[in-house]
N, C-alpha and C positions, 0 to 999 in steps of 0.2 A: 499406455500405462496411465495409473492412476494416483496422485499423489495425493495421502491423508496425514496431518498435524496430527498428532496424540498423545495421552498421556502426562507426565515427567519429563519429556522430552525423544520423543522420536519423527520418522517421515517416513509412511509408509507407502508401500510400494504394490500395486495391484494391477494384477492385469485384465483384457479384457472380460476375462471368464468369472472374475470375479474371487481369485484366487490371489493371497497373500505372498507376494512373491521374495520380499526384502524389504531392509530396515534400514534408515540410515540411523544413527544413536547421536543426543543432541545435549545439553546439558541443561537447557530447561525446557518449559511446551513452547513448541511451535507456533506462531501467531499466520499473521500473512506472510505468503511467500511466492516469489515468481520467478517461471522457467522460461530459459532462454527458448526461441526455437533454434539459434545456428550453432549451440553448443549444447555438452552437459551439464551445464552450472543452474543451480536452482540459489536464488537468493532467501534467505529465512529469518525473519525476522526473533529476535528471544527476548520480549521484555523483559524477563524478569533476570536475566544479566546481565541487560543491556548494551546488546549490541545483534549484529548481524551478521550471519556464518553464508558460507559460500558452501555448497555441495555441491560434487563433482555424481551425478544421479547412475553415470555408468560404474564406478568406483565404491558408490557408497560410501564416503566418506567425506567430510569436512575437510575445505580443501583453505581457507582464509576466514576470518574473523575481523572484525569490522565495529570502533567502537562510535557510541551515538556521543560521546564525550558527554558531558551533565545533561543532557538531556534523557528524560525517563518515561517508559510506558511508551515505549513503541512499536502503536501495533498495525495499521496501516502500513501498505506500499504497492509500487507503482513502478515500469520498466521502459524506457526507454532506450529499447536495446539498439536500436542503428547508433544513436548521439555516446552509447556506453555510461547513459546515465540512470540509477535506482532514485526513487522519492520516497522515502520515508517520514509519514507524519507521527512527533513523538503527542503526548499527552502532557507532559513535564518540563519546562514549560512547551506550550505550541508552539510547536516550529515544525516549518519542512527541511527538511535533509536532505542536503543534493549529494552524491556518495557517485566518485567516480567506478565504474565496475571494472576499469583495466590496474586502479590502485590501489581502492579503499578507500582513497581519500575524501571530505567533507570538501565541496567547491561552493554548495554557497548553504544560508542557512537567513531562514524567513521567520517571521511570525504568521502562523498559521489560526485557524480557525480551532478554538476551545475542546477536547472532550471529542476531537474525532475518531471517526470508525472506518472509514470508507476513502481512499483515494485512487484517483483515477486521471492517466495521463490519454489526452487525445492529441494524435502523432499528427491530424491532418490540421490542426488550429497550431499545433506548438501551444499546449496550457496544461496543466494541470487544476482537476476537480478537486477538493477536497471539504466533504461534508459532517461539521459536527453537533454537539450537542446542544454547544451554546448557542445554537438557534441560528445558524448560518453556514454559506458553502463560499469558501476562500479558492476563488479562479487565479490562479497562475501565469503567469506569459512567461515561455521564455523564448528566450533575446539570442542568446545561442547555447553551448553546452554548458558554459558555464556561466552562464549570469540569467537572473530571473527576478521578476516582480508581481507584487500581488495588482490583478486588472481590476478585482475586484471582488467585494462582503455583500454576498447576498442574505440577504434575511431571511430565513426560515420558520421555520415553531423548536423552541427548545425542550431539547430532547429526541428530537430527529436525526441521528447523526448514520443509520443504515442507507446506503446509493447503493446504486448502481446506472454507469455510464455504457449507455450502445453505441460504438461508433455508425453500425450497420443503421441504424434509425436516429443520431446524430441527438441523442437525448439522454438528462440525466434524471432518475428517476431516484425520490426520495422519498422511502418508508415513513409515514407522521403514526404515532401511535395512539389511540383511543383519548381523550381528553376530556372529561368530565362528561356535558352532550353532545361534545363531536367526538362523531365517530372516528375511526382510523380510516389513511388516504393515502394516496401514492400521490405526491405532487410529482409532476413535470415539469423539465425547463429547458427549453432549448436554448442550445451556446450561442451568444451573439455573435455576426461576422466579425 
């Protein structure tokens, strides 16, 4: 199957053939969101009334809600399904959000990286990626399920805040957009041991 954000608020549901097969109904749009593979649960992020809903993808239905507490504009996220932990990066202020998935609950809460767009947990370092605007990508360590620290503010160009992480080629790759005479670029960066 195939899951799509849309709208006012929905998750839709498509199959191979390219046929609409189901809806899950949401109460605002859908931002990032990630599916388990050992269950039904899709986690979904809803900035705009902040927080993040648990859907049960066989059921269709919203099965827990999940708030970001004052923190706003979150739209980034990240699974860490063996440890049973989500990463949610807000905008308002920047922070990551460690969000148990067996309770809902907030286990730790960072200051993250400005304006991001993009985060990305790599399971074989134990870290989290997370690249934003303000011209920098905030690497992650964590220590165990619940406890975590930033390793390190890479500097970037601001305004770059679109990644993406391959574990399969162990590299994060960040979208730079057009900039006066330079052109647009994909920087590269490989994660330090």
């Amino acid at each position: 199957m195939i899951y799509v954000g849309y709208g006012s608020g929905a998750l839709g549901e498509i199959d191979g053939d390219g046929n609409k097969v189901g809806d899950t109904k949401l109460d605002a749009h859908p931002e990032s969101f990630q599916l388990e593979k050992n269950s039904s649960r899709i986690y979904v992020n809803l900035p705009k009334s902040r927080k993040v809903v648990v859907v049960d993808r066989d059921k269709r239905i919203v099965v827990a809600t999940w708030k970001t507490d004052t923190a706003f504009a979150n739209y980034p996220m990240a699974l860490d399904e063996n440890e049973h932990r989500l990463f949610v990066v807000t905008r308002l202020p920047a922070r990551l959000l460690v969000f148990n998935t067996d309770t809902g609950a907030i286990v730790e809460k960072l200051t993250a990286v400005g304006d991001c767009d993009d985060v990305f947990y790599d399971a074989n370092r134990k870290r989290i990626y997370a690249s934003g605007g303000d011209g920098a990508i905030s690497a992650f360590e964590q220590k165990d399920a619940d406890h975590y620290a930033e390793l390190a503010r890479i500097a970037t160009v601001k305004g770059a805040r679109t990644s993406f992480f391959s574990p399969e080629l162990d590299r994060l790759f960040l979208a730079v957009r057009r900039e006066g005479s330079q052109p647009a670029a994909i920087h590269i960066f490989a994660p330090a041991q």
